[in-house]
N, CA, C and O atoms as a MOPAC input file, in Angstrom:
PM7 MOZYME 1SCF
protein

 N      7.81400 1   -22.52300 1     4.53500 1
 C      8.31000 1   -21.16600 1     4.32200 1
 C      9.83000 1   -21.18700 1     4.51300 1
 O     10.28300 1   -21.66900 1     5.55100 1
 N     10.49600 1   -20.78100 1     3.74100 1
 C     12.09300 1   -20.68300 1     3.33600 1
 C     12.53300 1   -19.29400 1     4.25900 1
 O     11.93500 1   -18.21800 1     4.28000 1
 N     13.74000 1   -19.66800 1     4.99300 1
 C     14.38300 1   -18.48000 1     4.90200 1
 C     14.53700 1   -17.41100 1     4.95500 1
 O     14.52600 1   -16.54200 1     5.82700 1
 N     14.78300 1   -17.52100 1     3.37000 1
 C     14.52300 1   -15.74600 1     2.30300 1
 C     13.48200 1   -15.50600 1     2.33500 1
 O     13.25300 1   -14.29700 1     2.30600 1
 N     12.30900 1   -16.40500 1     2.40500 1
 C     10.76500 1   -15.71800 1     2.06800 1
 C     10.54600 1   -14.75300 1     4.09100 1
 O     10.32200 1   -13.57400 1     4.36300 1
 N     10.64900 1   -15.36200 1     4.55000 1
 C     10.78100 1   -14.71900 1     5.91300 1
 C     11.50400 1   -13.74200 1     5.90500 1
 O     10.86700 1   -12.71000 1     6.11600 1
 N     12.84300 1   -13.56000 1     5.71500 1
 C     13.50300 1   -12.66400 1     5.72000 1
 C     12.95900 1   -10.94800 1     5.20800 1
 O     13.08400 1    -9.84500 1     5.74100 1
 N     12.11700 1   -11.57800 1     3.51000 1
 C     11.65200 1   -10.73800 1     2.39900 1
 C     10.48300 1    -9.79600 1     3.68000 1
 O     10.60700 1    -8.59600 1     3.92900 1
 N      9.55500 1   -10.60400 1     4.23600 1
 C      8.10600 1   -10.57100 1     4.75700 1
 C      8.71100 1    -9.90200 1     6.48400 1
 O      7.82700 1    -9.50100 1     7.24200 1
 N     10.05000 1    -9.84500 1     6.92000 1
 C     10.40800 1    -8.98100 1     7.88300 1
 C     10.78000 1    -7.53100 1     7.31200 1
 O     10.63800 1    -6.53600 1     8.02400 1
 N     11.11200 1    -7.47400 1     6.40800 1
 C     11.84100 1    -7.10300 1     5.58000 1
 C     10.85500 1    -5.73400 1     5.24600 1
 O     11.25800 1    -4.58900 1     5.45100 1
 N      9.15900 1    -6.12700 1     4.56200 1
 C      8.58400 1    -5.32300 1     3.98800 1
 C      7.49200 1    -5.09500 1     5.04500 1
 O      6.46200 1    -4.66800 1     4.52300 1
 N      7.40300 1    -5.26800 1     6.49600 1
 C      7.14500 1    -4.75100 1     7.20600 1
 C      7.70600 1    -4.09500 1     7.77500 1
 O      7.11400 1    -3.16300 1     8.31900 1
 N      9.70600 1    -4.30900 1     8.00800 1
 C     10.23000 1    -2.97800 1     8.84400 1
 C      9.63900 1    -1.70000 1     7.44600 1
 O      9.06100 1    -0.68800 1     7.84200 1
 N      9.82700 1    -1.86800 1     6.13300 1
 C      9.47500 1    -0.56100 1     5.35200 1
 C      8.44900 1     0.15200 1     5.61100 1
 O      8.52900 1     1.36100 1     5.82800 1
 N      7.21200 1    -0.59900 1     5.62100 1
 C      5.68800 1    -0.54900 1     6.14200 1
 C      5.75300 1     0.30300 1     7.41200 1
 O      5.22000 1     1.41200 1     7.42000 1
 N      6.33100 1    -0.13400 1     8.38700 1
 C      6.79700 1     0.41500 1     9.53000 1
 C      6.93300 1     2.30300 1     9.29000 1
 O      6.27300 1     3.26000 1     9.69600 1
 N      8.20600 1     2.13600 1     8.38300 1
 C      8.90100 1     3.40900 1     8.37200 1
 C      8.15400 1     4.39000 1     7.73300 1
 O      8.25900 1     5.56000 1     8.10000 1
 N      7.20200 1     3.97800 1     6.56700 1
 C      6.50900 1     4.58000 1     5.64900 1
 C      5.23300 1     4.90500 1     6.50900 1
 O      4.61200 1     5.85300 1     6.02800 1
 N      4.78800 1     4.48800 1     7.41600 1
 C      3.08500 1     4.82400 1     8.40600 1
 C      3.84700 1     5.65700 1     9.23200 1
 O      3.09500 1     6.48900 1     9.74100 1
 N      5.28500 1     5.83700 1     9.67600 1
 C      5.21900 1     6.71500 1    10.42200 1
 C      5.87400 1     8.18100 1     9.94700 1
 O      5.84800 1     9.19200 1    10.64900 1
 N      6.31200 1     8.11400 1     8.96300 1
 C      6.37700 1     9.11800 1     7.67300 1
 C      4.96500 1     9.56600 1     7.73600 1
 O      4.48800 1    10.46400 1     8.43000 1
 N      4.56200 1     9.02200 1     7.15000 1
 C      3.37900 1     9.73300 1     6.57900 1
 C      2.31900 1    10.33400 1     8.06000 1
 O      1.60500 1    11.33100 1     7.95800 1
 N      2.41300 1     9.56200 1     9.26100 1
 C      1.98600 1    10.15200 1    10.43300 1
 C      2.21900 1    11.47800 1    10.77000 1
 O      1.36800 1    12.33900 1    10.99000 1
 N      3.69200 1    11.61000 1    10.80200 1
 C      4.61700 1    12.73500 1    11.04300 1
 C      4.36700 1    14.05100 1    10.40100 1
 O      4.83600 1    15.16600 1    10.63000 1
 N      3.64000 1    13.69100 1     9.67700 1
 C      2.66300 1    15.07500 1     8.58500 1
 C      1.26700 1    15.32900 1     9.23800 1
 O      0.51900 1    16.25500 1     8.92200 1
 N      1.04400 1    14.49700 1    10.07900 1
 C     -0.32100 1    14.92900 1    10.99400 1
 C     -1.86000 1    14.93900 1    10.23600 1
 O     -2.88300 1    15.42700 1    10.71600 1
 N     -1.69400 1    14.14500 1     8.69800 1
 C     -2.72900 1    14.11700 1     8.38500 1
 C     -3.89600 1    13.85700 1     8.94100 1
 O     -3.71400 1    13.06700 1     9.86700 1
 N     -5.15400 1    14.17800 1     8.80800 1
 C     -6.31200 1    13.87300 1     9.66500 1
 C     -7.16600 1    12.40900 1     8.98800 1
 O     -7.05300 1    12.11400 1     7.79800 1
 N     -7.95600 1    11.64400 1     9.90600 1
 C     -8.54500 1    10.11100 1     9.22400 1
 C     -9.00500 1    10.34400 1     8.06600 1
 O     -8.49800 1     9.83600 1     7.06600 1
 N    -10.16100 1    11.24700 1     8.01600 1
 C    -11.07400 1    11.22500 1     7.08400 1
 C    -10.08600 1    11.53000 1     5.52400 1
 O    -10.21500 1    10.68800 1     4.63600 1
 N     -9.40000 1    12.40500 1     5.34300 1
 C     -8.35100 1    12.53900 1     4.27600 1
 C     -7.31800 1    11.36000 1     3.77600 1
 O     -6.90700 1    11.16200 1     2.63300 1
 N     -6.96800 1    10.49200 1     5.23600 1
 C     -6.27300 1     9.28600 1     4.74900 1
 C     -7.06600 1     8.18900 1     4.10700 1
 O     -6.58800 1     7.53800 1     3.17700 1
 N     -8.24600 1     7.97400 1     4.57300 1
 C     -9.49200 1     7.35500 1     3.88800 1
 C     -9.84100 1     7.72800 1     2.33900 1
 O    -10.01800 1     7.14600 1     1.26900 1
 N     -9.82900 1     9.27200 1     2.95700 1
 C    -10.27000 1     9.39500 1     1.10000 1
 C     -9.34700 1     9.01100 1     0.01200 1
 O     -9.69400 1     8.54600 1    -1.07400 1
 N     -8.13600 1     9.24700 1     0.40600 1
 C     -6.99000 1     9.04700 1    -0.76600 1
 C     -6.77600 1     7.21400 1    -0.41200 1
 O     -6.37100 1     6.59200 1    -1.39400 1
 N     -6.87500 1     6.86400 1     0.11800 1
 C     -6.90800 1     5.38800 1     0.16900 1
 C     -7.84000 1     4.82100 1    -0.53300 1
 O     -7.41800 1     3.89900 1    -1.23000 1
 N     -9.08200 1     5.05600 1    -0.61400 1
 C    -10.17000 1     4.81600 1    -1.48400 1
 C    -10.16900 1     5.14500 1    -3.03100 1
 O    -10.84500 1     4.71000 1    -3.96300 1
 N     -9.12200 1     6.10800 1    -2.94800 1
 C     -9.26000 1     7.03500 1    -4.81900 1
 C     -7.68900 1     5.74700 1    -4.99800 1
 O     -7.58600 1     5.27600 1    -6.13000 1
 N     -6.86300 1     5.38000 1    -4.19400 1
 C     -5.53300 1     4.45400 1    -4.84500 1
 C     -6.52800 1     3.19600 1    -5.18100 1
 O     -6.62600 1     2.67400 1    -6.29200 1
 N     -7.31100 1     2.77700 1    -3.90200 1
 C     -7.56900 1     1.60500 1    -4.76600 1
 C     -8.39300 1     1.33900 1    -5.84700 1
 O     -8.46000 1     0.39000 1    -6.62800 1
 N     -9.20300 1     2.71100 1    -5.69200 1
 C     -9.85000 1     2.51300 1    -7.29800 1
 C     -8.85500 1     2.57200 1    -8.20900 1
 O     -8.90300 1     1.57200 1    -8.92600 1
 N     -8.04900 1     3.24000 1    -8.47300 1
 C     -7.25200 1     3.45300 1    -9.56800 1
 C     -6.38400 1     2.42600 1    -9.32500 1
 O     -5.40100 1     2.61300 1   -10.04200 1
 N     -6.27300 1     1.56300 1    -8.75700 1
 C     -5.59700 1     0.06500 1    -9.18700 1
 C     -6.57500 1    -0.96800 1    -9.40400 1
 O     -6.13100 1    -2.04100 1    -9.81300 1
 N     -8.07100 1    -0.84600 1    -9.17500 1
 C     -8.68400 1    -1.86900 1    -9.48800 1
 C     -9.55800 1    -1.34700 1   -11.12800 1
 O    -10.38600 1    -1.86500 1   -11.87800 1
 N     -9.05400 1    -0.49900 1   -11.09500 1
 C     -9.75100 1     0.40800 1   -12.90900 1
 C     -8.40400 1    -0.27100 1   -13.66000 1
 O     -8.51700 1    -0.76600 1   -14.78100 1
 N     -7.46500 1    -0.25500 1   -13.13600 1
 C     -5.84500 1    -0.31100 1   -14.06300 1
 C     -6.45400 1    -1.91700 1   -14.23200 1
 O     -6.94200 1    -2.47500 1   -15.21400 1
 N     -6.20100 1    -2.41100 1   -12.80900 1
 C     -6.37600 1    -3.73200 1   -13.08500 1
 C     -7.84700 1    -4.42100 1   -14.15700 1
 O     -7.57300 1    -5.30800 1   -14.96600 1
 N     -8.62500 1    -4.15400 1   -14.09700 1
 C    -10.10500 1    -4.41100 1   -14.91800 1
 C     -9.73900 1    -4.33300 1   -16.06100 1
 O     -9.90300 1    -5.29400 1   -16.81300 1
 N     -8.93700 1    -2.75700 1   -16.64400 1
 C     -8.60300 1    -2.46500 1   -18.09100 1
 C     -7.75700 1    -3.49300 1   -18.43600 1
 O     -8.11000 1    -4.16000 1   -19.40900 1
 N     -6.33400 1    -3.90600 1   -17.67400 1
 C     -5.35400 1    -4.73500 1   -18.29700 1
 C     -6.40600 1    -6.29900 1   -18.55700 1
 O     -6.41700 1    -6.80600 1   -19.67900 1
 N     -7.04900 1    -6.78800 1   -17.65600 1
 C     -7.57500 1    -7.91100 1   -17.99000 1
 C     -8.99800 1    -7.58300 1   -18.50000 1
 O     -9.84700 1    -8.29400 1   -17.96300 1
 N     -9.34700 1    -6.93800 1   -19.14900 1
 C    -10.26500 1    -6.86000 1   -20.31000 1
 C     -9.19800 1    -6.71100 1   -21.83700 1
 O     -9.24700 1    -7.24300 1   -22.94600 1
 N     -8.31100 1    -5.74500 1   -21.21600 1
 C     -7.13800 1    -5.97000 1   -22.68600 1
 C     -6.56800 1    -7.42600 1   -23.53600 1
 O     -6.52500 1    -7.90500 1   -24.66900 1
 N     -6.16300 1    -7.74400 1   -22.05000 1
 C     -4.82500 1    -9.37400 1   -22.37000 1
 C     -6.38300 1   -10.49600 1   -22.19400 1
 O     -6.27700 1   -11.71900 1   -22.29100 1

């Protein structure tokens, strides 16, 4: 592991960081963060299925 790749991977956890506690700070409740977590990854694993049934 290089470096930059470390650097990148500190890097997109301080964001990770900043973005969970954003979105904390709105006081959403579990069951609602679940649900919309469940509806993103369908809709990236539908995107994803379509592009590789396409290409």
């Amino acid at each position: 592991m290089s470096e930059v790749s470390l650097v990148s991977i500190v890097a997109l956890l301080g964001w990770l960081i900043l973005a969970l506690g954003a979105y904390r700070s709105h006081q959403v409740n579990m069951s609602k963060t679940i649900r919309m977590a469940l509806i993103w990854a369908c809709i990236f694993t539908g995107l994803a299925f379509f592009f590789s049934l396409v290409m």
